[in-house]
N, C-alpha and C positions, 0 to 999 in steps of 0.2 A: 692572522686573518682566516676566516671559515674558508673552507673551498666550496663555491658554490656549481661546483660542477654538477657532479652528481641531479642537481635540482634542474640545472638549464637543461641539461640533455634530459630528463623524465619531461619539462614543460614544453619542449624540441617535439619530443613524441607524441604530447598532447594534443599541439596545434598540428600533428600532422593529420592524424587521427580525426581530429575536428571538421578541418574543410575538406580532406578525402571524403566523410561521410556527406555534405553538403554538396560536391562535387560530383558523387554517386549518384545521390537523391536528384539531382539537377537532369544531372544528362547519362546516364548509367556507368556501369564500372570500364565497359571496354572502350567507352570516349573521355575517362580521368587519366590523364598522362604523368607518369612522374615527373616530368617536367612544369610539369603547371604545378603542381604539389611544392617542389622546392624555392619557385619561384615566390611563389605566393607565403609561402612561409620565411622565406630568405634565407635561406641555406644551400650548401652545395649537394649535387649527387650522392657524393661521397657520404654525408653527411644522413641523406635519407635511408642509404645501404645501411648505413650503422645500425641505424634502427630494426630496420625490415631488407631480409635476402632478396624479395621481388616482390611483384605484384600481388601472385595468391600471400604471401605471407601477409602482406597488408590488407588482406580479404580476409582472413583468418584473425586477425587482430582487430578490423572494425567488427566483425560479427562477435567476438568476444565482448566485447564494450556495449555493445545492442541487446546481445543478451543479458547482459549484466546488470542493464538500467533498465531494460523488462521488466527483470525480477525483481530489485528494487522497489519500482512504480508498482508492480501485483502486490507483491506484501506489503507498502504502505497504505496502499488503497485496504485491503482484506483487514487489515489492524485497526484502522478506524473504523471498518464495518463492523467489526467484533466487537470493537468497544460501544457501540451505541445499541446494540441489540445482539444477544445471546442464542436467539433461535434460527437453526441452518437456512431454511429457507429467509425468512426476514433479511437474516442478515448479507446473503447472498443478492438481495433484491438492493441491499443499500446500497451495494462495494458496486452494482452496474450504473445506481444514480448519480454515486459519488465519479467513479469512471465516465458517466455520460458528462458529467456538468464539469470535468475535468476540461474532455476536451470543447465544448462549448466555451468556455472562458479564454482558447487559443485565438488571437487577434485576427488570425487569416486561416485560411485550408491546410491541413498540417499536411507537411511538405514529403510522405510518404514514409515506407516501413522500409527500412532495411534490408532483410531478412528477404522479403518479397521481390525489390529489385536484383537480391543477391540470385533467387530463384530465377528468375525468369535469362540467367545467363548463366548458368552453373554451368554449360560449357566449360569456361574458361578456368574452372578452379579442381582446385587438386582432391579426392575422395573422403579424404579428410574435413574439408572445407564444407564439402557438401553433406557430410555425414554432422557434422557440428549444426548446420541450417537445420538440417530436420531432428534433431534431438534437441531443437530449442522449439519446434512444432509440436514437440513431444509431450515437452514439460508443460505447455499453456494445458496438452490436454490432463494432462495427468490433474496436477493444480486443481483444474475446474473440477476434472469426473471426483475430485476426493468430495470437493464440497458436496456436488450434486448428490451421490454415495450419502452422505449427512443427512441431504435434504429428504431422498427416498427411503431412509430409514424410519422418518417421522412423519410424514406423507407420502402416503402411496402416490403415484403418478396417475393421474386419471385414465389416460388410455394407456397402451405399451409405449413406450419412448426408450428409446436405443442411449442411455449414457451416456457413450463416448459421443456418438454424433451430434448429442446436445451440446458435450464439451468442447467438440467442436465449431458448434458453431458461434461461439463467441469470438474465436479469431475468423470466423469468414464473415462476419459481420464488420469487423473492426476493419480488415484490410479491404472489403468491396466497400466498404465506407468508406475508405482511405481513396482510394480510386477513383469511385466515384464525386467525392467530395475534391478532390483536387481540377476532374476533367473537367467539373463544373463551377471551380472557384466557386464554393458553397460551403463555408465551412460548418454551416447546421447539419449539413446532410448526418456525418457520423456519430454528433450526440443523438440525430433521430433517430437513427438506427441501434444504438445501442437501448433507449427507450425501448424500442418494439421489442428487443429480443427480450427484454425484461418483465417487460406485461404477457411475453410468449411462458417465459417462466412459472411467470405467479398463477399463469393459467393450466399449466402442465400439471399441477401438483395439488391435492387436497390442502385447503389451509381453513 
């Protein structure tokens, strides 16, 4: 007979990982208890330590997974932007349509950013933890200023526009959308706003 170990404790880890992140998003990290975590999962304490030494550890391993299906979601979106149009700007314009009409098609207000809730309590986590948050801040910029870099190569920018703050501002769009589109049980709010920043785009730029 297989041992099926191996596979139950990796899918053990999963489900923990799963409603820790829903349990975060709900009510923030420092009112998610390991004990509601093991409950809810059906395992013992013991059983949760195996996984994760304590709490920042388990902060350190949802933000790993948060960023990891980030980056995912960016280069799936970017690939089919690439594939239907070959020119940096153009194609930059799709990957925000294709991203707007993404989250447009989620049923209700999507249920907040990770990353974000993990910020606003960085108190509680170890320097590493919070050095991980913001090197995953890093990358959305990096990511974007490479395209925008593309774009300004082939159109000049009509007035001075600062790169990186442009690059920027596609995650403070995304997360004030998040925000605001949850305070207000509105889940149009963050496709509209990914719209604006995109006709902000197409306007920044000679085309």
């Amino acid at each position: 007979m297989l041992d099926m170990t191996p596979r139950r404790r990796s899918d053990t880890r999963k489900r923990l990982l799963e409603l820790a992140e829903q349990m975060v998003l709900a009510k923030g990290f420092s009112s998610t208890s390991i004990e509601e975590l093991i409950v809810g999962v059906g395992i013992t304490k013991s059983g949760f330590f195996y996984h994760f030494k304590d709490k920042n550890d388990l902060a350190r391993a949802l933000l790993e997974r948060h960023l990891e299906h980030d980056k995912a979601l960016i280069d799936e979106l970017f690939a089919r932007a690439d594939e239907l149009n070959e020119d940096p700007l153009h194609g930059f314009l799709v990957f925000l349509r294709l991203f707007a009409e993404m989250m447009a098609e989620l049923p209700e207000a999507h249920p907040g950013c990770l990353a974000a809730t993990l910020c606003y309590q960085d108190q509680l986590f170890s320097r590493d933890v919070r050095e991980l948050n913001a090197s995953g801040m890093l990358l959305w910029r990096t990511r974007f200023r490479e395209r925008l870099d593309r774009i300004a190569a082939r159109y000049p920018p009509r007035d001075s526009v600062d790169l990186d703050t442009l690059a920027d501002s596609v995650t403070t769009v995304v997360e004030g959308g998040l925000v605001l589109g949850r305070a207000l049980q509105d889940p149009t709010i963050l496709p509209k706003q990914i719209l604006l920043l995109r006709e902000f785009v197409r306007q920044a730029f000679v085309a």
